[in-house]
Structure formats: C-alpha cells, structure tokens
VEXDREN-2710 file (C-alpha; in Angstrom, 1 decimal):
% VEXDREN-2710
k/r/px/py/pz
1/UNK/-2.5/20.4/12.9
2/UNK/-3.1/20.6/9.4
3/UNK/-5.6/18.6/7.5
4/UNK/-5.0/18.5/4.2
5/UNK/-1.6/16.4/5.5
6/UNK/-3.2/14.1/7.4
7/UNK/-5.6/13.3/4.5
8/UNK/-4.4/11.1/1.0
9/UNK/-7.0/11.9/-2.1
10/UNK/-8.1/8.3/-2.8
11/UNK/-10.3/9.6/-5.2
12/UNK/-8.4/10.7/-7.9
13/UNK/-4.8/10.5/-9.1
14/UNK/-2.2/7.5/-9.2
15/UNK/-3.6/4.4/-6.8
16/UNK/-0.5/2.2/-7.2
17/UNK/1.2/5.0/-5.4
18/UNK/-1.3/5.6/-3.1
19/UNK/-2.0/2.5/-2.1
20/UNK/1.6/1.1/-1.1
21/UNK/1.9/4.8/0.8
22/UNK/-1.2/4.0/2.7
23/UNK/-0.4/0.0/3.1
24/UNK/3.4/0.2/4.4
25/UNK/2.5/2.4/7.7
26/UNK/-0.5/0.2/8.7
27/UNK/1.8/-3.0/7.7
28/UNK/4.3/-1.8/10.6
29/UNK/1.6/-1.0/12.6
30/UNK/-0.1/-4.1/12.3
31/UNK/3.2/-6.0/12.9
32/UNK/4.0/-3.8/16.2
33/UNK/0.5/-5.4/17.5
34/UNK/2.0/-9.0/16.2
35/UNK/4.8/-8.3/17.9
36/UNK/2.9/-7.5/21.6
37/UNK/1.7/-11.4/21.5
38/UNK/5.1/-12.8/20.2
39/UNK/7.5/-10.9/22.6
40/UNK/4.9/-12.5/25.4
41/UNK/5.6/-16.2/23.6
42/UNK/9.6/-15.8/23.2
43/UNK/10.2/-14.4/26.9
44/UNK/7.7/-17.0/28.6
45/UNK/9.4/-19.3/26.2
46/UNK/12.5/-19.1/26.6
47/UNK/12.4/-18.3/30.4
48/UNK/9.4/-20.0/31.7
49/UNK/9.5/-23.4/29.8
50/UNK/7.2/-25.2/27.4
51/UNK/3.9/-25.7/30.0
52/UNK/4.0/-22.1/29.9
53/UNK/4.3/-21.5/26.4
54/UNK/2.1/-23.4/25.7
55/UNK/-0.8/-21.7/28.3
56/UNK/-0.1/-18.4/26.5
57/UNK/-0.4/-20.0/22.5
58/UNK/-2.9/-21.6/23.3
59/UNK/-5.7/-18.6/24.2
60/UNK/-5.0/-16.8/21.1
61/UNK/-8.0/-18.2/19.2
62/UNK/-10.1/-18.1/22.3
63/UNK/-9.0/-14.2/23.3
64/UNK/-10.1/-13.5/19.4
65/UNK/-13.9/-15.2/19.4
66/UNK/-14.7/-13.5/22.1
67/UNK/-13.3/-9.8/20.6
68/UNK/-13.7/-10.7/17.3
69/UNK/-17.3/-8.9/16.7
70/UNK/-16.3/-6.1/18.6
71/UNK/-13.3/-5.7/16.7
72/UNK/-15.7/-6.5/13.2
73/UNK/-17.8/-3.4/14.0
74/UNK/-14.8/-1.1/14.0
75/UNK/-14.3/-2.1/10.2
76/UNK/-18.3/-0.6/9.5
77/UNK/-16.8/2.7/11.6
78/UNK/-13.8/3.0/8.9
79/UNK/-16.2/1.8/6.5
80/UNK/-19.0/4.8/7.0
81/UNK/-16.4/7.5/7.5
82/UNK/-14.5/6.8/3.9
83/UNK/-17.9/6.7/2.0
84/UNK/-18.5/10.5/4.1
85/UNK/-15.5/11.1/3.5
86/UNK/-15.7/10.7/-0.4
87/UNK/-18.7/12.4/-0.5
88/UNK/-17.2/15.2/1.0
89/UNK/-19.7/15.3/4.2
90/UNK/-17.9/16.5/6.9
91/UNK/-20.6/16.9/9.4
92/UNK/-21.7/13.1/9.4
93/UNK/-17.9/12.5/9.9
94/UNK/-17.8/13.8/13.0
95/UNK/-21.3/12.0/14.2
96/UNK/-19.6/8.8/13.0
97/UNK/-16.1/9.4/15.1
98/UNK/-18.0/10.6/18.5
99/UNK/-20.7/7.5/18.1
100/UNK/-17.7/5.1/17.3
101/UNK/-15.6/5.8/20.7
102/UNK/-18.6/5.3/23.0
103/UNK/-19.5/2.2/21.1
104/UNK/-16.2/1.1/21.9
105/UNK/-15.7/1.5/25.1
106/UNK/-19.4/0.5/26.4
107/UNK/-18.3/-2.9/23.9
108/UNK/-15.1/-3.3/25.7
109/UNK/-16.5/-3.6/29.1
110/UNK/-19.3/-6.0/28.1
111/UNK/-16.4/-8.4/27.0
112/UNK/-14.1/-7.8/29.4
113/UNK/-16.7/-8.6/32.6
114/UNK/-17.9/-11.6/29.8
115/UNK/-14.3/-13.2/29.5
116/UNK/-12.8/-12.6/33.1
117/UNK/-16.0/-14.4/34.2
118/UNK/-16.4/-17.1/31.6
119/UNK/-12.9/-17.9/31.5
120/UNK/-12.5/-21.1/32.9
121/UNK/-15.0/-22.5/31.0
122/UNK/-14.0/-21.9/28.2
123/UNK/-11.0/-22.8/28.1
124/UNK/-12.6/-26.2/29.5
125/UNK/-14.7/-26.5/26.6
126/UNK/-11.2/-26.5/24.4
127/UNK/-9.9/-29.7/25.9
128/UNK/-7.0/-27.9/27.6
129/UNK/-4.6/-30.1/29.2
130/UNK/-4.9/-29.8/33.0
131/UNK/-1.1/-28.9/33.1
132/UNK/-2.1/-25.9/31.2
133/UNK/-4.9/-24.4/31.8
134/UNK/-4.2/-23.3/35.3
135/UNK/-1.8/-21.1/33.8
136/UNK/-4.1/-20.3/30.9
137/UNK/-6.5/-18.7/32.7
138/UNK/-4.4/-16.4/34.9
139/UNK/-3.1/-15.3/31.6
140/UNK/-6.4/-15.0/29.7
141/UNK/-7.9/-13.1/32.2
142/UNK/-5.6/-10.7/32.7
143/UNK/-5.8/-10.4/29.1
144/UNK/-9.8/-9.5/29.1
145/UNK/-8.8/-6.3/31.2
146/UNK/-7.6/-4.8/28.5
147/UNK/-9.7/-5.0/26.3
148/UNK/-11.5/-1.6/26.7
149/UNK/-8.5/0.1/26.0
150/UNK/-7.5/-2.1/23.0
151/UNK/-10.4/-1.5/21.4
152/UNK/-10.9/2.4/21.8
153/UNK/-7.4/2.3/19.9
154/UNK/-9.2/0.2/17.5
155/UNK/-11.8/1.8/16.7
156/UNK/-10.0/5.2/16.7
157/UNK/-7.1/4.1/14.6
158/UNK/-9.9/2.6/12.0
159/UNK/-11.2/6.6/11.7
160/UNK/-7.7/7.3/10.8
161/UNK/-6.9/5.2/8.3
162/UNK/-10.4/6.4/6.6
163/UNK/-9.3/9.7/6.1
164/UNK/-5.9/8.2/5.1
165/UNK/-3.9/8.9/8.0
166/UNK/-1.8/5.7/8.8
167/UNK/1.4/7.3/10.6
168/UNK/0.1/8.5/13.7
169/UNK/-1.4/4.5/14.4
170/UNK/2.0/3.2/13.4
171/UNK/3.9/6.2/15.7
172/UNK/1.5/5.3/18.9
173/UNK/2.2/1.8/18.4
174/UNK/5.8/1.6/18.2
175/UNK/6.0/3.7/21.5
176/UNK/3.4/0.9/23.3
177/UNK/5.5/-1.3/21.7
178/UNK/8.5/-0.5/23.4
179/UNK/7.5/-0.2/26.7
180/UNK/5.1/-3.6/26.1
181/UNK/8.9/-5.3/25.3
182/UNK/10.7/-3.8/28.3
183/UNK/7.8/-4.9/30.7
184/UNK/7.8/-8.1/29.8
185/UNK/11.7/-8.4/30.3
186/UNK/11.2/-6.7/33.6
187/UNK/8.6/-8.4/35.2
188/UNK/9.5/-11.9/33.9
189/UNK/13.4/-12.1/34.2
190/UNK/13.8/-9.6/37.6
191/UNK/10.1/-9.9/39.1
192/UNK/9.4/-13.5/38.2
193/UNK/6.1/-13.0/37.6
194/UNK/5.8/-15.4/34.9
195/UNK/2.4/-15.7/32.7
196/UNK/0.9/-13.1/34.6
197/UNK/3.9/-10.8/33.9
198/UNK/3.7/-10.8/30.1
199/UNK/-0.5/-10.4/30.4
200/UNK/0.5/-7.1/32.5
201/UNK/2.7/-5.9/29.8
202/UNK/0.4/-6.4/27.3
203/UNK/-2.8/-4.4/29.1
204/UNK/-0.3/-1.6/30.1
205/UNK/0.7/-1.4/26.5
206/UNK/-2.8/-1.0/25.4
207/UNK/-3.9/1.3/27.4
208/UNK/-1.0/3.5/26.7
209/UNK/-1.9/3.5/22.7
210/UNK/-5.2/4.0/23.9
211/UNK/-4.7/7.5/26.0
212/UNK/-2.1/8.2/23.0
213/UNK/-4.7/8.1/20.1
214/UNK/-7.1/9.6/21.9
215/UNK/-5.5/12.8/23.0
216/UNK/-4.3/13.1/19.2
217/UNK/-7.6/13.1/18.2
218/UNK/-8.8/15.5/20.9
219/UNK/-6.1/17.9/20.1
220/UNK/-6.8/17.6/16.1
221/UNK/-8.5/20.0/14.5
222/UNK/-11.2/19.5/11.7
223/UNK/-13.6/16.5/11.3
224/UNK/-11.8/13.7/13.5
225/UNK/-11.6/16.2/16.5
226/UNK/-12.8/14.2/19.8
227/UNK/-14.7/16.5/21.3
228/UNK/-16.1/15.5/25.4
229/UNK/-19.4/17.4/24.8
230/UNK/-20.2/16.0/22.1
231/UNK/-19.6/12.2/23.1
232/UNK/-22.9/10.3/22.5
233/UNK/-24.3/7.6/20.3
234/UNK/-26.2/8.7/17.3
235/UNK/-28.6/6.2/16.5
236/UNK/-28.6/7.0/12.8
237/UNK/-25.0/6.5/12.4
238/UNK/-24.7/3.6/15.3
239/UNK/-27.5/1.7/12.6
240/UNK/-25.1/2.4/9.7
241/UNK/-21.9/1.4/11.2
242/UNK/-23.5/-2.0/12.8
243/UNK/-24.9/-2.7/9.8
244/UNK/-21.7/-3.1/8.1
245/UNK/-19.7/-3.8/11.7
246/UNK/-21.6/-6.4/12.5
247/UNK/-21.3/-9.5/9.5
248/UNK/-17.5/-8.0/9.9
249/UNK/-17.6/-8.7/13.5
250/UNK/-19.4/-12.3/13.0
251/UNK/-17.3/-13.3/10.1
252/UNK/-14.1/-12.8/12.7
253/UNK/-15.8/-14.6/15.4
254/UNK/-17.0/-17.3/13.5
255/UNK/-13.3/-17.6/11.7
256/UNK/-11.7/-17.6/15.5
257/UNK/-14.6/-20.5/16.1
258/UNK/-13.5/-22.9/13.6
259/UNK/-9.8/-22.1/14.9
260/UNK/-10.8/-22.7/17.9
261/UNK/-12.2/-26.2/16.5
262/UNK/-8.8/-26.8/15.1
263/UNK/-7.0/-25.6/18.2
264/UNK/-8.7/-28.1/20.2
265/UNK/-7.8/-30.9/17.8
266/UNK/-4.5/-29.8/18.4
267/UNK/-4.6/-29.7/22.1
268/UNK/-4.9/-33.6/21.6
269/UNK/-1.7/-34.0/20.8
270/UNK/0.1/-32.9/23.7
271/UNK/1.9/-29.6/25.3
272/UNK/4.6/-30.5/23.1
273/UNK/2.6/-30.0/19.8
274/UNK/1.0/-27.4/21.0
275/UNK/3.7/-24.9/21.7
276/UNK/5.2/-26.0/18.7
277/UNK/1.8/-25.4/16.5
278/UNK/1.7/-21.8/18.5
279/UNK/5.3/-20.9/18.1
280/UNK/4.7/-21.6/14.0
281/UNK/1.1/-19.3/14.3
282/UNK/2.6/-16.8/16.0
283/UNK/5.1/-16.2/12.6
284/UNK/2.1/-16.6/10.3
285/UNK/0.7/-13.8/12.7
286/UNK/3.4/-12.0/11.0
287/UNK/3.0/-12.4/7.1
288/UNK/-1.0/-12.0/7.8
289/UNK/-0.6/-9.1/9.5
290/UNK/1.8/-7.8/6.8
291/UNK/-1.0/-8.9/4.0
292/UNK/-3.8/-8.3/5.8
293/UNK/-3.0/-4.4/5.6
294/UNK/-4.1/-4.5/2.0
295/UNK/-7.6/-5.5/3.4
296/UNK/-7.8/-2.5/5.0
297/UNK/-6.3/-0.6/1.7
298/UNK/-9.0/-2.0/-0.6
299/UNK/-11.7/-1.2/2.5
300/UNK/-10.6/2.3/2.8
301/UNK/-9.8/3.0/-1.2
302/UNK/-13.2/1.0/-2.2
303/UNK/-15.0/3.2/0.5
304/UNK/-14.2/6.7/-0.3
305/UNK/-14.6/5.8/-4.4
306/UNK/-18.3/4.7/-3.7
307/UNK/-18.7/7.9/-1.8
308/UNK/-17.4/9.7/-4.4
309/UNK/-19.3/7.9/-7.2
310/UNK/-15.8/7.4/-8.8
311/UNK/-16.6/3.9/-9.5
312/UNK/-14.7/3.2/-12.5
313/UNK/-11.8/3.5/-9.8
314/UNK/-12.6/0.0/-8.5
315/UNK/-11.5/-2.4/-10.6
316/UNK/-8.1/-0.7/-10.8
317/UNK/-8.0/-0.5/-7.0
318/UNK/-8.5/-4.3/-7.0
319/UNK/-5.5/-4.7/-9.6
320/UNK/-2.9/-2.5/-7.7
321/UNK/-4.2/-4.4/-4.0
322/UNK/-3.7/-7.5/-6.4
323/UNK/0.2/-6.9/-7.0
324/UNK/0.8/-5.6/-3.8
325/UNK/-0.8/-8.4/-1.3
326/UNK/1.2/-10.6/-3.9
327/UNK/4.8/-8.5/-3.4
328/UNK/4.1/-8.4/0.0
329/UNK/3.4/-12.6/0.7
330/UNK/7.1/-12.7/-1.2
331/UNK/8.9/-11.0/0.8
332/UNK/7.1/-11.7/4.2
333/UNK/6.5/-15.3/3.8
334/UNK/9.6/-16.1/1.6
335/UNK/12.0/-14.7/4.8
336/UNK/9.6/-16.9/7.3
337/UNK/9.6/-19.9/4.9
338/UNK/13.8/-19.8/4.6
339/UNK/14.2/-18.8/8.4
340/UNK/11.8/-20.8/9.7
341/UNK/13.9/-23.3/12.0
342/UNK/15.7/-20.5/13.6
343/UNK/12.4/-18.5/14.2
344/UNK/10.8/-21.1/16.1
345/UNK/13.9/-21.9/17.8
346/UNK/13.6/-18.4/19.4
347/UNK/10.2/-19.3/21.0
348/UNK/10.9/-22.6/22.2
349/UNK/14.4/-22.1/23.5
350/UNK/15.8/-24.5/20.9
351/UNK/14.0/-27.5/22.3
352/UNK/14.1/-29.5/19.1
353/UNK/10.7/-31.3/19.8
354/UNK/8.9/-28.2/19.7
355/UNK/11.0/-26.7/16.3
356/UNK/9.9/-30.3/14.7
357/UNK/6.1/-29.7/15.8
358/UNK/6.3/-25.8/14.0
359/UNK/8.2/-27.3/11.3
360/UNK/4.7/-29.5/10.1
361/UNK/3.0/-26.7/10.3
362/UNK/5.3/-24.0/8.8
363/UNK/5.8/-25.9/5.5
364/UNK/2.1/-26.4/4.7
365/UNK/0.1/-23.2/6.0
366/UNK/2.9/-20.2/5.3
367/UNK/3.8/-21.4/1.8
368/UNK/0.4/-21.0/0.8
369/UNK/-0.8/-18.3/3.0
370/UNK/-0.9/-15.9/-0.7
371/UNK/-4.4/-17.4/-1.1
372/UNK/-5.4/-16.0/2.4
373/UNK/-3.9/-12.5/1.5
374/UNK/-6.2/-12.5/-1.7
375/UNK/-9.3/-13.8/0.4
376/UNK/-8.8/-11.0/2.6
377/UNK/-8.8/-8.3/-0.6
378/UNK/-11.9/-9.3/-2.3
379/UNK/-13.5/-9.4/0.8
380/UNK/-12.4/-6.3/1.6
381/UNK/-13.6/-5.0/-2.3
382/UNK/-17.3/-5.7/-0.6
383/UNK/-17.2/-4.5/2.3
384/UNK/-15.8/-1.4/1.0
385/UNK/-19.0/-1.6/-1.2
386/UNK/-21.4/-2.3/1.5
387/UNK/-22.1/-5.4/1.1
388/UNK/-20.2/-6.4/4.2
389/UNK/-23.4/-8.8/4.9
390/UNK/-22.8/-11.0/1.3
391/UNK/-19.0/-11.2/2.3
392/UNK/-19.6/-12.6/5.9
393/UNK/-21.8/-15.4/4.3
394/UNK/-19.3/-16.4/1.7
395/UNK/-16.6/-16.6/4.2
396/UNK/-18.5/-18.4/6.9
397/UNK/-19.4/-21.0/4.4
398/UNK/-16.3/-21.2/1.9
399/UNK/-13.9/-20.9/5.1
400/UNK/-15.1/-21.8/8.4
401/UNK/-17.5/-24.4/7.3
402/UNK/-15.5/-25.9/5.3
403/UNK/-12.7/-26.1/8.4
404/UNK/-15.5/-27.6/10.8
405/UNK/-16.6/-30.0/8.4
406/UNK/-12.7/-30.6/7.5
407/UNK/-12.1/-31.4/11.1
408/UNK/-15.6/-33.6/11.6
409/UNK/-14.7/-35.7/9.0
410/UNK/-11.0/-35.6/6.9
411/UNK/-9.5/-35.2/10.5
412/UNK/-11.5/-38.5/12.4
413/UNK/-10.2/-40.4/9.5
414/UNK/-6.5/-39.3/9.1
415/UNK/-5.9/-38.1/13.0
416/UNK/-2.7/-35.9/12.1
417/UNK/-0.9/-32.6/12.3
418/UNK/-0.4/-32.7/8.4
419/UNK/-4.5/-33.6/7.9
420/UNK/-5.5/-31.1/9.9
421/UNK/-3.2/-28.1/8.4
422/UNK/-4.5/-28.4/5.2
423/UNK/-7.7/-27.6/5.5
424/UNK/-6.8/-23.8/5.7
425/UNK/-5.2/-24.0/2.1
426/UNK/-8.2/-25.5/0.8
427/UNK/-10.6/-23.2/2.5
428/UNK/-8.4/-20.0/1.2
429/UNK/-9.0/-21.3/-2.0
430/UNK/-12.7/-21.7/-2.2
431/UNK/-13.4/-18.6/-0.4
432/UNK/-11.1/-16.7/-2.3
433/UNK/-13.3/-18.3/-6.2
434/UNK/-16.4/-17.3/-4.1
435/UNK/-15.7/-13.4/-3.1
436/UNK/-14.5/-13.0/-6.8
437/UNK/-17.3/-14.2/-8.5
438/UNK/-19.4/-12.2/-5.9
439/UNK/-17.3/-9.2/-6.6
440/UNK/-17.7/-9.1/-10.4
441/UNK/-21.4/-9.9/-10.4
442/UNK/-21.8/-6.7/-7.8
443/UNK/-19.8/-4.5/-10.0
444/UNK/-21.8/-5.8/-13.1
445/UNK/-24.9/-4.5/-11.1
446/UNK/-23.4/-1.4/-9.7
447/UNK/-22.5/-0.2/-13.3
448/UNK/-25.9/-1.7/-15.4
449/UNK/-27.9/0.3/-12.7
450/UNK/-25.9/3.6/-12.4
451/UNK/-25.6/3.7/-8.8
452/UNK/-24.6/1.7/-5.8
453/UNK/-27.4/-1.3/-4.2
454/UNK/-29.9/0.4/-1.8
455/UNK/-28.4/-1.2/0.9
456/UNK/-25.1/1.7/0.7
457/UNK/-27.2/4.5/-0.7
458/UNK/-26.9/6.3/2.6
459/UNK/-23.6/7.4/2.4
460/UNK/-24.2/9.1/-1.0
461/UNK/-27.0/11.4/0.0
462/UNK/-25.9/15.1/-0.3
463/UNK/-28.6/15.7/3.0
464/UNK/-27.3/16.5/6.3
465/UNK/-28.2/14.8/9.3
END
C-alpha cells in the first residue's frame, strides 16, 4: 500500500480543493452511519407500528450521553496525530495509533457493562411512557453491546482522516451498511423479531467495520500500521490525546444531556409526538451529519497547519470551511426542507398524526440548522488549535445551558412543541458569536507571540519520544 496516496498535503497548496476532497468521502461516510439508525426507524416503523417507533427514537439521546465522551476522546486521537503529522514525526504517530486502539476498546467495555446494567433506569429518569419503555430497553441494551466495536472503528477511522485518508472509512462503511439494511429487513419482516431485530443489525454492522478497519490498518504499511506487539498505552501520548479528548468528550455528553432534557419534555406529550419529533431528528441526523464533516475538515486542516507552523494557513482554512458548510446546509437541508412530508411519511407509515408532529419540528430546527453547521467549524478551528478545553466551555454555556435554562423556564411558561424547538436556533446562534470571538482573539495571540499557547507546544517539539 502506498503512502504517499493515502496521504493529502494539508500543508501547502490549494485548501478549497483540498478541503471539499477530504469533506465529500467523510460526508458519505457520516451519512452511511445516519443511515444504520434510520433504516432501524423506517423498518420498525413501518412494520412494527408507532409504540415501537417510538421505543427506538426515543434512546438516541440517551445511547449518545453515555458514548458521547468516549467518542470526544477519539477527536484528541485525530487531533495529536495531524499536529505529528504536520510536524513530520512519524515515530510519535505510530505511539499515538497503538495507544488510541487500546483506549478504545478498554473505553468500550466500561460503557457497554455501564449501559446494559443501568438501562432501565435511565430510561426511567426520562419520563418514558410505560407503553414504551419495555420495548426501549430491549432495544437500548442490545444497542450497549456494540459499542466496543463502534468505537474501535471510531477511533481508528479518526487516525485516518488525520493523515487525510477519508475513502477507506467511507468504503468500510458502505459494506456494514449494506448488510446493517438487509438484517434489518430479515430479521424484522421474515424472523419477526421486532425492536430486538433492528438492535442486532446494528451491533453486527459495527463490528463488521470494526474487524474491516482494523485489518486495513494491520495490513498498511508506514506510520498507521497496527502492529499486535506493539499494542499498549503510552502514557505520554494517552495524557496528550485526553487532554484534548476529553472537553471533546464532555462537550458531547453534556450536549446529549440537555437533549436529553428536551427529549423528556417531549416524552410529555405522548407516543404520538414522540415518534413524530424522532422521525423529523432522524432527517436532521442527515443534514448534521452532512455539515458536521467540515468539523472534522477544519479539525484535521487546523491540526496538521499548527504542526507545521504554517499558521498563516488558518484563517483561509476557516474561509473555505466557511463556503463549504454553507453549500453543503443548501443542498442538504433545502432537499429535506422541500421533501419533508414525504420523508417522515416513510418512517411513520403515512400515519398523518405522526407527519403533523415532524412537521412542527421540521420547519423550525432544519431551516436554521446553517447556524449549527458554523458552531461546529469554529469549534472545530480550536480544537484543531488545542484549545479543545476553551471550546467545551463556550459550548456548554452558549448551547446546553442555554437549552436547560430554555426548558426550566421559556418551556414551564409556554408548554409547546413550537417553545421548545426554538431554543436550538437560539443557542446555535450565541454559541456560534462566542467561538468566533474566541477564535480571533486566539489567533491574535498565536501570531503577536510567534508560536502556538503552551498548552499545544507538545506537538511541535522536533524531540522524539
């Protein structure tokens, strides 16, 4: 396998280009993931009913508290190995891949005992309807078996994309894709397994782009080789990739926990609103999916130009991510916007009840879901700097604060759908002022001073260790 053709210079040359090239593959491969959860929703939809649509929507925000900072420290893995990367040191590469695949798998079986375990509970603690949640928790737990293998695929495809390989991801994924649609078809429709059938699907899906990605990276020659022997945790690198994983991994947490806030205000309202509310999410899944790959653009682009010391690269990174998370809301969230009625009409069997419910939220989150897309870059743009712990803080405060607070107050007084779906415009919009103002006052710093904060300073040492 040849390097040089896995790897895209970030460094140097046109980043326009470069940055749609890298963006497009992860954007399919990011909507092949969307797609595990929403052929789950349209086949128990369609051929299990409402109650059961409902049980599966209605975990998403749970199954993603709970992985969320496991899945956050996988962004400080792709994070450390584009600053080595830029700096050209191989050797602390290859530390960083090894480190990163143990972390994830001793991670994934933490959670998974956590969440099978803990299930119940929590889905207790959500208010969900006792016509639900029997269902819920088969489904869930099932779910939490998985995770292991979902997030060794993680954390393996975010080594990837820092060296600026983004096909083999999006290859792995459609194949797991595939055989994730015709399990759930088979085991629902012929085996009748219902809830449980879709959750099996998933897992077995999983762990096939698991063994995939992994044996590609064992085969590979060069710095992303997996390598058995050497399969250990370097404390050095663990401390480097946790101290940018970690505020990554909180901010997701913390972001499911406020959804998890709003999903039990919804659960209020009735099976009925909430299949409806998680037929419409499932589509946004979609268009943030589609613009969150630009996140992991300005992450990877921003990473390898600070190892590089090539920051007068930045700000034009930023511009390009700019016009491209913009393009990419028009075209994703114009098609859901026009085709919204006959999208949720495939999830809820064209029960018009449930349309009506997605229709309320449709109209008000997706048609100003441009605002999340540009949260996402600048927040990217610091973490890509290293200052993954400043951009966790804005966005717990500017987003999910402002949605808890949102829900304590705005929603007691005007108990609606419509009250409580606009407090994610609002919060996109103050977290979005908040990471740009951080952003420019960073860069202000970084090029007064000459050099990147202490805090990143690591990754630019020419010393091997």
């Amino acid at each position: 396998m040849n390097k040089k053709k896995r790897e895209m210079d970030m460094t140097s040359g046109p980043l326009l280009r470069n940055i749609i090239t890298f963006t497009i593959p992860v954007i399919l491969t990011g909507l092949l993931q969307c797609f595990y959860n929403a052929a789950d929703l349209v086949v128990v939809g369609r051929f299990e009913g409402s109650i059961a649509l409902a049980a599966v929507s209605s975990t998403g925000a749970l199954t993603n508290l709970v992985v969320g900072l496991c899945m956050g420290i996988s962004v400080g893995a792709g994070v450390c190995a584009a600053q080595y990367i830029g700096a050209r040191e191989y050797e602390r590469v290859r530390k960083v891949v090894h480190t990163s695949v143990v972390t994830s798998l001793i991670l994934g079986v933490i959670v998974s005992v956590f969440g099978v375990s803990l299930a119940p509970t929590l889905l207790r603690l959500m208010d969900s309807p006792e016509n639900v949640i029997g269902l819920s928790t088969l489904y869930i737990r099932i779910i939490f078996c998985g995770v292991p293998a979902n997030l060794l695929y993680n954390y393996c495809a975010s080594i990837l994309r820092s060296s600026g390989d983004t096909k083999h991801p999006l290859i792995f994924l459609t194949v797991s894709g595939i055989v994730n649609v015709a399990l759930n078809v088979l085991l629902v429709t012929v085996f009748h397994f219902g809830v449980a059938g879709v959750a099996i699907a998933t897992i077995t899906s999983q762990i096939l782009s698991a063994i995939m990605i992994v044996v590609y990276m064992a085969k590979s020659d060069g710095y992303l080789k997996i390598e058995l022997k050497k399969l250990k945790i370097t404390k050095k690198y663990l401390k480097r990739i946790l101290v940018i994983g970690i505020p990554s991994g909180l901010q997701g947490s913390l972001f499911s926990l406020s959804n998890v806030v709003i999903q039990s205000s919804i659960n209020s309202f009735g099976d009925i609103v909430m299949a409806g509310n998680g037929a419409s999410g499932n589509i946004e899944g979609f268009i943030y999916i589609a613009m969150n790959s630009v996140y992991h653009a300005t992450v990877t682009f921003v990473g390898q130009n600070v190892g590089a010391k090539r920051y007068d690269r930045i700000p034009k990174v930023l511009r390009c991510s700019t016009a491209v998370v913009t393009g990419t809301w028009l075209i994703f969230g114009g098609f859901a916007l026009i085709f919204a009625r006959p999208l949720l009409g495939l999830y809820a069997g064209g029960d018009p009840a449930v349309i009506d419910a997605g229709i309320t939220r449709a109209y008000i989150v997706m048609s100003t879901y441009i605002l999340c897309g540009y949260m996402d870059m600048f927040c990217g743009a610091l973490r890509g700097m290293g200052k993954s712990f400043t951009a966790m803080v804005i966005s717990l405060l500017g987003a999910c604060g402002l949605r808890i607070l949102w829900i304590n107050t705005i929603f007691k007084i005007f108990e609606s759908q419509l009250s409580i779906y606009i407090s994610y415009p609002v919060s996109w919009a103050l977290t979005t002022a908040c990471h740009f103002v951080a952003f420019y006052l960073l860069y202000k710093k970084t090029i007064k001073l000459g050099f990147i904060p202490e805090r990143t300073r690591f990754s630019l040492r020419s010393k091997q260790y």
